[in-house]
C-alpha positions as CSV (number, residue, x, y, z in Angstrom):
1,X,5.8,-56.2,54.2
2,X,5.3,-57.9,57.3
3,X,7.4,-56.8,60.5
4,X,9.3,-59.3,61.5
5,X,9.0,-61.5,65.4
6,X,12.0,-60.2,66.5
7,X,11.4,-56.3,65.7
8,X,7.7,-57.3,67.5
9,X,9.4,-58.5,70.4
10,X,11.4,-55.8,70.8
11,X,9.1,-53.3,70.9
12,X,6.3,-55.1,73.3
13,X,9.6,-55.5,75.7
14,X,10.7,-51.8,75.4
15,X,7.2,-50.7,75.3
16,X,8.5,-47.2,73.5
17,X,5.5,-46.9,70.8
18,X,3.2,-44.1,72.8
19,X,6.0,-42.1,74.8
20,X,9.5,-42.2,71.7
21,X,10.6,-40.3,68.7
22,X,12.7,-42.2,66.1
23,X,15.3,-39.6,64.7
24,X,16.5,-41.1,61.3
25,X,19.5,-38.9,59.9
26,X,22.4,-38.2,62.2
27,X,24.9,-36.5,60.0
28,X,26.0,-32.9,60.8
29,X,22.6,-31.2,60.7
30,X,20.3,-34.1,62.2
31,X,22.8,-34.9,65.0
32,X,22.7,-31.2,66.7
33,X,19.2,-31.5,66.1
34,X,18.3,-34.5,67.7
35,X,20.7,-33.9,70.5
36,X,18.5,-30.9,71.4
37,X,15.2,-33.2,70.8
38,X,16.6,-35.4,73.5
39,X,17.8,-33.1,76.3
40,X,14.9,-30.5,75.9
41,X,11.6,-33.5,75.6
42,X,13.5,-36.7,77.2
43,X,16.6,-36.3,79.5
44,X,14.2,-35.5,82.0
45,X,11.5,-38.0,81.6
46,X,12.8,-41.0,83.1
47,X,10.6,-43.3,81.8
48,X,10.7,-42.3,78.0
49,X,13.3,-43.0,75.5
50,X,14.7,-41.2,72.1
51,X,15.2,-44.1,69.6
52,X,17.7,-43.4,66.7
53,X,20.1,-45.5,65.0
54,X,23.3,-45.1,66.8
55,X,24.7,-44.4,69.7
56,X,25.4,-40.9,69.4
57,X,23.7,-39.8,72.3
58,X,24.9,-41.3,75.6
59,X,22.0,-42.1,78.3
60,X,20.4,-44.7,80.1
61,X,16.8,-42.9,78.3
62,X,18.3,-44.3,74.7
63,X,17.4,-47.1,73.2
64,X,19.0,-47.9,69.8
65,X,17.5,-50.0,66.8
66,X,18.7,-51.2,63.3
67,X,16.6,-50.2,60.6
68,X,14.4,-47.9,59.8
69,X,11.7,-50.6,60.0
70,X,12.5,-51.0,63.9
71,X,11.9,-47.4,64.1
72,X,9.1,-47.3,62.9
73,X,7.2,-49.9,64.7
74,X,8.7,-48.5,67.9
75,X,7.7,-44.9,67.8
76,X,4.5,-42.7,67.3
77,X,6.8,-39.7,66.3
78,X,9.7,-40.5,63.4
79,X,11.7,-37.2,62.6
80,X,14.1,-37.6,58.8
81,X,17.1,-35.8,58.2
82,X,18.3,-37.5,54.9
83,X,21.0,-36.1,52.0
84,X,18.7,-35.9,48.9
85,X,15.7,-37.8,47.4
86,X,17.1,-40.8,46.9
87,X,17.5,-41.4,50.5
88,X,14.3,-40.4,51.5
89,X,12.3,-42.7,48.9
90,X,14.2,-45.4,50.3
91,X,13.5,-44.7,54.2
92,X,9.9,-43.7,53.3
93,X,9.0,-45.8,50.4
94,X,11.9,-48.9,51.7
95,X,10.8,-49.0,55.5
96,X,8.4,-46.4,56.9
97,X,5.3,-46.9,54.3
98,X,5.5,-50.3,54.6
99,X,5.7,-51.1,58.1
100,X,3.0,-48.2,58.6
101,X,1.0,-50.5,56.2
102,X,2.0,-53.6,58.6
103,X,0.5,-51.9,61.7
104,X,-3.0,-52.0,63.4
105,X,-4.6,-49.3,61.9
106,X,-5.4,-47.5,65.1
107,X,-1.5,-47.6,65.4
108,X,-0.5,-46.5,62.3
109,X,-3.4,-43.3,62.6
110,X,-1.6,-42.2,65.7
111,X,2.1,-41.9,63.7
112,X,3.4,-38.6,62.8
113,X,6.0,-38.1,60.4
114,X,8.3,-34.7,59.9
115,X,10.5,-35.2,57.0
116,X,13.5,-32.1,57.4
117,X,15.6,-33.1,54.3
118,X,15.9,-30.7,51.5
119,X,14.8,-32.6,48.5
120,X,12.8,-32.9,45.1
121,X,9.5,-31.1,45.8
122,X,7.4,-33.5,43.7
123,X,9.2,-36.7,45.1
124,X,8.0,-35.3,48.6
125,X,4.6,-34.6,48.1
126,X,4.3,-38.5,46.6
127,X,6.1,-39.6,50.0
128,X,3.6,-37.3,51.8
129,X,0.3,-39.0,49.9
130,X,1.6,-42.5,50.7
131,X,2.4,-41.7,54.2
132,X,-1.2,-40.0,54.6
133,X,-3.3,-42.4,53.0
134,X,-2.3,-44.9,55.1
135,X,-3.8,-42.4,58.2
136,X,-0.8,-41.3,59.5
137,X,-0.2,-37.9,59.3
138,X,3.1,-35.8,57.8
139,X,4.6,-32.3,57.3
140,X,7.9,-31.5,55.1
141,X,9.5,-29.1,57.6
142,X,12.8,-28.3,56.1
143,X,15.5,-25.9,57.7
144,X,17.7,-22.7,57.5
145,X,20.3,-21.7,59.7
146,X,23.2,-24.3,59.3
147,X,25.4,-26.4,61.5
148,X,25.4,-23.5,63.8
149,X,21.4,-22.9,64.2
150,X,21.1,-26.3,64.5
151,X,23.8,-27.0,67.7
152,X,22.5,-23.7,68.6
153,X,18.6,-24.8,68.7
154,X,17.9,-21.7,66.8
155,X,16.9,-23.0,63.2
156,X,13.6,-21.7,61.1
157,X,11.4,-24.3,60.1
158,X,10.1,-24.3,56.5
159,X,6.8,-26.0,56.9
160,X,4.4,-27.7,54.3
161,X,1.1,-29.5,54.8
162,X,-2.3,-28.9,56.6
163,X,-3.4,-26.4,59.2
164,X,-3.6,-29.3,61.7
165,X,-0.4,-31.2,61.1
166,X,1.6,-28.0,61.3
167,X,0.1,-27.3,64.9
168,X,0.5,-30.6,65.6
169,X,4.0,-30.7,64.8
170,X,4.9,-27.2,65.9
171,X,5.6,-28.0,69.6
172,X,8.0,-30.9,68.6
173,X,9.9,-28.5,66.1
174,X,10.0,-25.9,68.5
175,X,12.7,-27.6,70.7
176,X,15.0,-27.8,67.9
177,X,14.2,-24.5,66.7
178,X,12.9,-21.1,67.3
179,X,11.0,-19.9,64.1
180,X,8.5,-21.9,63.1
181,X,6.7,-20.7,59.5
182,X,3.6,-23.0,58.1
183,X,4.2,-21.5,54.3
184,X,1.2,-23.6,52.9
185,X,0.0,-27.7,52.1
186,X,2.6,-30.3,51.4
187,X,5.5,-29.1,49.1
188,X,5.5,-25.7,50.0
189,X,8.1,-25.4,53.0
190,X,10.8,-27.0,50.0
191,X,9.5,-24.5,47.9
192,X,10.2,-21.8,50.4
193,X,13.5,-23.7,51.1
194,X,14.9,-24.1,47.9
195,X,14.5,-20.5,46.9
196,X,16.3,-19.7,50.2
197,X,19.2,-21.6,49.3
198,X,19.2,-20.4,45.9
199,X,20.0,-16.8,47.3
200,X,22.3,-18.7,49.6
201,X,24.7,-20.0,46.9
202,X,24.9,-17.4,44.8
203,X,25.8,-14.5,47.9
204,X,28.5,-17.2,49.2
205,X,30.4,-16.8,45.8
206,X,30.1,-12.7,45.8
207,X,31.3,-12.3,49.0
208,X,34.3,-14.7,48.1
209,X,34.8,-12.2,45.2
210,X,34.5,-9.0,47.2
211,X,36.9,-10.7,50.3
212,X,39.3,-11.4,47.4
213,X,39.4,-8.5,45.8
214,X,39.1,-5.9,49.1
215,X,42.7,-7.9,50.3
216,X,44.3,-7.4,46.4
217,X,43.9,-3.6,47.4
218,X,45.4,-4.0,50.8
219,X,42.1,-3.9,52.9
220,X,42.4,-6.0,56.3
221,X,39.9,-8.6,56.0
222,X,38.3,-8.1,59.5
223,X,38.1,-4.2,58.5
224,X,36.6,-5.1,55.4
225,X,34.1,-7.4,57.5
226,X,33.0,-5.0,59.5
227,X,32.6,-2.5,56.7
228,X,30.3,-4.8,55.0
229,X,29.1,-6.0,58.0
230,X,27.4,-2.6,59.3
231,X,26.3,-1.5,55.5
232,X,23.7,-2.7,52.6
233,X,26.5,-5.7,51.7
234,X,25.9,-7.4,54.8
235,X,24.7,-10.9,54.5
236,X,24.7,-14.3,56.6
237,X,27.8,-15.4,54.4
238,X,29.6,-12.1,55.3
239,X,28.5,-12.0,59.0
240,X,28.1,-15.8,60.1
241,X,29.6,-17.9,57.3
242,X,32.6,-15.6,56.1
243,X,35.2,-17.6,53.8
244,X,38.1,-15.9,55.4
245,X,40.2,-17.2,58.5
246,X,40.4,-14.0,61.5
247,X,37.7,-12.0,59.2
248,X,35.2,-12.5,62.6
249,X,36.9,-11.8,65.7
250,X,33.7,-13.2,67.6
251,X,32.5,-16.1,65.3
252,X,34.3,-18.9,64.2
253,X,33.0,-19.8,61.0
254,X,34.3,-23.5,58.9
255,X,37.2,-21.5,57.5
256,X,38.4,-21.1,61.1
257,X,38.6,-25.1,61.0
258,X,40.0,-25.9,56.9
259,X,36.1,-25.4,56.3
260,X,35.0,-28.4,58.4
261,X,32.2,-29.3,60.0
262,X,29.3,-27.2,57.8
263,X,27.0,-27.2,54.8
264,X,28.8,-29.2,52.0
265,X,30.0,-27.9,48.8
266,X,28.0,-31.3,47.3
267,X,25.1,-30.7,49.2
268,X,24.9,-27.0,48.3
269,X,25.5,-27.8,44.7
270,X,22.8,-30.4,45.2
271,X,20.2,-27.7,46.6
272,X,21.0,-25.0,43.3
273,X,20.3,-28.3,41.0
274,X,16.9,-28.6,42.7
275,X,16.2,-24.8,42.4
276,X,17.2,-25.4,38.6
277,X,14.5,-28.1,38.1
278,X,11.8,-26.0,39.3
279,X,12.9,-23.1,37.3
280,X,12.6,-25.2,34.3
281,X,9.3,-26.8,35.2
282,X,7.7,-23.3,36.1
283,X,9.7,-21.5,33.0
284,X,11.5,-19.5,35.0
285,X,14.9,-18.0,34.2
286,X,17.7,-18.5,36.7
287,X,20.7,-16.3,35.1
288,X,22.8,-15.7,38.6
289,X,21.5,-19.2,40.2
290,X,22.6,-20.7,37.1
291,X,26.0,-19.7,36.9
292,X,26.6,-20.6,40.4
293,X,25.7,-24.0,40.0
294,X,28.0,-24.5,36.9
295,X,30.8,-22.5,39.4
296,X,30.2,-25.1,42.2
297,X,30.0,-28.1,40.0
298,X,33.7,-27.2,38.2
299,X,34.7,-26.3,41.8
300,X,33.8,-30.3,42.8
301,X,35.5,-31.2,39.4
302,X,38.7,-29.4,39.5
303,X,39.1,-29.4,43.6
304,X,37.7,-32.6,44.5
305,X,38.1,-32.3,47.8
306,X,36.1,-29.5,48.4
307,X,33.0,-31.5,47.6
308,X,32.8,-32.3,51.6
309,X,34.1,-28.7,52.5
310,X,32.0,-26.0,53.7
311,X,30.4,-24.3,50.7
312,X,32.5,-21.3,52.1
313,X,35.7,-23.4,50.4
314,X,34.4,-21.7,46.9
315,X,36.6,-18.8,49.0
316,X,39.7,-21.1,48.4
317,X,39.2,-22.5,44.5
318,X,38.6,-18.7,43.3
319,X,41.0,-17.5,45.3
320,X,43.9,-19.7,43.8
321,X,42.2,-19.0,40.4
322,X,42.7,-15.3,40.9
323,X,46.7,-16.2,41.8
């Protein structure tokens, strides 16, 4: 691919290449996260600029590109926050590889890629190998913590790839979030992220059970809560994410807001399905990781409308299956 005159005029007039990052991904996740990119490395730099693809982020330090391509050629760092595989093969394998490819080669040896999306571990370590052996360098650095760790700035970073690129990439992750893990070479931080999420799924659906069942037997659910808050029951989907509206007097978890505005049901059912394909390339039995996958994909069947809910909504579909 060759870039084309216009995206090289525009960056030799904005001049962005050595001082920019190029945050691709500005859904719920990737816009709290490159907010706090932005005001922690550039809002006071006057004479840098955070390039991303819309204009999210109000400020005379923003300048906003097109494509992926544009990106690309006008910034050293690009950050990916993406839905799924398919998305990132066509941002990496689409636009990024080859307009890497279409650079000097001094140029392309100075780009650094950090790909956050939780994805097919295989399909990431190809998109890694492409990236690196065109000279640039890349980590998969996938996250825990939700919506609210990311607006928060207090995510964990999953990471995968070499010693180097990991401390390379630690001080830009670092303003995003605040626990930073290098859990081995590329692949390894989806690894580490897909089992997390595995766990994640399946707790979400017993604590639904045990809210559901604690009120059939007349227990408030803020006492409840707190029971299971401050004993061996107590979990992030009981203390941060609980299903249950006035369950956290000091938190106000998606339920608060019709389970808006957190980790999607799809997205969630999307994760379990990866954990399921490693399962069954390692041989490895998944009878609880299992069941909640078939539980969130009849929940997305039956309930539709759930898909785009918080995961927390399984709450509401067993809850009207129990009435």
């Amino acid at each position: 691919m060759k870039a084309s005159l216009r995206c090289l005029q525009s960056v030799q007039r904005l001049s962005l290449r050595p001082k920019s990052t190029s945050f691709v991904g500005l859904g719920r996740m990737g816009s709290e996260m490159a907010y706090n990119l932005f005001s922690k490395q550039f809002a006071k730099k006057p004479d840098s600029h955070f390039v991303n693809f819309t204009a999210a982020f109000p400020g005379s330090n923003i300048e906003i590109v097109a494509t992926p391509e544009e990106a690309t050629l006008a910034s050293e760092w690009i950050i990916t926050m993406l839905p799924s595989s398919a998305q990132v093969q066509t941002v990496y394998s689409g636009a990024i590889i080859p307009t890497l490819r279409s650079l000097p080669a001094d140029l392309a040896r100075k780009t650094f890629c950090i790909d956050s999306t939780t994805l097919d571990v295989d399909v990431s370590r190809k998109v890694a190998e492409d990236v690196i052996a065109i000279g640039a360098s890349m980590v998969d650095a996938p996250v825990s913590g939700g919506v609210t760790g990311a607006k928060a700035g207090t995510l964990a970073f999953l990471v995968g790839g070499t010693e180097a690129s990991f401390q390379a990439a630690h001080p830009v992750l670092s303003m995003m979030g605040q626990r930073i893990v290098h859990c081995g070479p590329a692949g390894a931080g989806l690894g580490a992220k897909i089992c997390n999420n595995l766990i994640l799924g399946v707790q979400q659906i017993v604590v639904a059970e045990a809210m559901i069942l604690g009120q059939k037997l007349g227990l408030d659910p803020a006492v409840l809560s707190s029971v299971i808050g401050s004993s061996t029951g107590n979990c992030w989907s009981i203390s941060v994410n609980n299903p249950v509206r006035s369950a956290l007097l000091d938190k106000s978890p998606p339920c608060e807001r019709d389970y808006e505005g957190g980790f999607a049901t799809a997205l969630m059912e999307k994760d379990m399905g990866l954990a399921s394909d490693l399962a069954k390339k390692t041989e490895t039995k998944l009878v609880l990781g299992d069941a909640a996958r078939g539980l969130y994909s009849r929940m997305m069947e039956q309930q539709p409308e759930l898909a785009r809910k918080d995961f927390s909504s399984v709450y509401r579909f067993l809850n009207r299956r129990s009435d």
